[in-house]
Residue, then its C-alpha position, 0 to 999 in steps of 0.5 A: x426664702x423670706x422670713x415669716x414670723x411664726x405667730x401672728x401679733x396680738x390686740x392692737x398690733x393685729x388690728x394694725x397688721x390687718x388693716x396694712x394688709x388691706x391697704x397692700x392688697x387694695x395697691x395691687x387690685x389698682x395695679x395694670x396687669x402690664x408684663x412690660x412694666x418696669x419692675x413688676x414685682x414692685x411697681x404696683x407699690x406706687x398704687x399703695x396709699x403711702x399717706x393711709x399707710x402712715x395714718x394707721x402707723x402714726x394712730x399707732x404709734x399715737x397709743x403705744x404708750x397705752x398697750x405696752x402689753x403687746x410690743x414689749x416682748x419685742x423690745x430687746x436690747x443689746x450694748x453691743x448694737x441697736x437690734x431689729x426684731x421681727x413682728x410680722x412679715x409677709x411677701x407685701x412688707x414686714x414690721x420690725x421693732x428696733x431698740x436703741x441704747x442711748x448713743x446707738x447709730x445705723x450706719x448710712x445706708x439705703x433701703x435696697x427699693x422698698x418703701x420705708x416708714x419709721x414709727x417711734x413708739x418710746x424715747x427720742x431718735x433723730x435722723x439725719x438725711x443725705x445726698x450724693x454731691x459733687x465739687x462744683x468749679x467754685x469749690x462747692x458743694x451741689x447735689x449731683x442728679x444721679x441716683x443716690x446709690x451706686x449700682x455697684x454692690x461689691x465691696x470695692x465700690x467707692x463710697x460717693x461724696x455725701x452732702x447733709x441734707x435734712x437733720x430731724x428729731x422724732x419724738x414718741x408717736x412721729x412717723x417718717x417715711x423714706x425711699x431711694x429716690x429720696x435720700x440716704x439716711x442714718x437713724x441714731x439714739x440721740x436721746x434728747x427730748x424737746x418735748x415733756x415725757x409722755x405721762x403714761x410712758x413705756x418707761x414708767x411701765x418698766x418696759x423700756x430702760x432708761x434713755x432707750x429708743x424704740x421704733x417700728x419700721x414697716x419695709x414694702x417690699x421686705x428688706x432682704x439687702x441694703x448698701x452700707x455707705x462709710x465715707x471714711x473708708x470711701x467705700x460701699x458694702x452689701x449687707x443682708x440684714x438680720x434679726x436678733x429676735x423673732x415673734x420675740x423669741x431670740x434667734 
């Protein structure tokens, strides 16, 4: 079964997950009542306004340093590992704060089909896009035209060779947005900042420690598995993702 947050977010945040919801639900209104359609649970998320989506993300993350009150309950943070903490969810997508430790890093990994958008919402993180290549005769490196990700989930699966393709820093209030189709990635704690601090910082309000990441990410579908990618273990895992908090409360 899914896992739903028990309490519904607060001020802001409730305005953003009522306005995401409209959004979501304007996507399947527009959406062809096709049985024969490839992939029908999903396919009516290509009638979903993937550039309203960021807008209400990005306006978001714009002013997040000005109701911390709201989010802060949801920043958790571990020296063991970056944490995911649920905000909301529901069966069109779910929100998650993710908190970062200065050198903090996800593994490459893929996004299962759903939609992704990564929102910053305190500090610095960068991101590092990769795609599947192949040794051309000459010895170099091409992209090779099949999907980036094996269809093979088990354990066992050879991790194909991946080509760094795109390396990028996001900054407070920078949105991003990924799929399969366009990349695998990887998102870590840099925690260095081309930009001046913002003025009126989470971090001044004593919500987020020093040097610490904090994201919001939107999944549509919900994220229930994901493909681990190690190529020095030459190798692909299945993973079903967790929580380490919920509604902010420690699961």
């Amino acid at each position: 079964q899914p896992t739903t947050s028990r309490m519904p977010p607060t001020g802001k945040l409730s305005e953003l997950v009522e306005s995401l919801t409209k959004e979501f639900e304007l996507g399947r209104k527009e959406c062809p009542e096709d049985p024969e359609l490839e992939a029908p649970e999903t396919n009516w998320l290509k009638h979903v306004d993937g550039e309203k989506v960021k807008a209400l993300l990005q306006a978001y993350a714009g002013t997040a340093a000005h109701h911390t009150d709201e989010w802060a309950k949801y920043v958790h943070v571990s020296e063991i590992h970056y944490t995911r903490n649920l905000v909301f969810s529901c069966d069109d997508f779910e929100l998650i704060v993710l908190c970062w430790s200065p050198g903090q890093a996800s593994r490459i990994h893929n996004h299962e089909s759903a939609h992704c958008w990564l929102s910053v919402l305190a500090g610095v993180v960068s991101e590092q896009q990769y795609q599947p290549a192949a040794i051309q005769c000459d010895g170099t490196l091409a992209l090779r035209s099949e999907h980036a990700c094996p269809s093979s989930t088990e354990p066992s699966a050879t991790c194909p060779m991946l080509l760094l393709t795109r390396e990028s820093i996001c900054h407070e209030g920078d949105v991003t947005y990924i799929n399969d189709g366009l990349c695998l990635h990887r998102v870590a704690n840099s925690h260095v900042s081309l930009r001046a601090p913002t003025p009126n910082s989470a971090r001044a309000a004593g919500i987020v420690p020093h040097n610490t990441a904090v994201t919001l990410h939107l999944y549509s579908p919900p994220i229930r598995r994901v493909k681990i990618f190690e190529p020095g273990e030459n190798k692909v895992y299945a993973r079903t993702p967790g929580f380490f908090s919920i509604d902010g409360a420690r699961t």
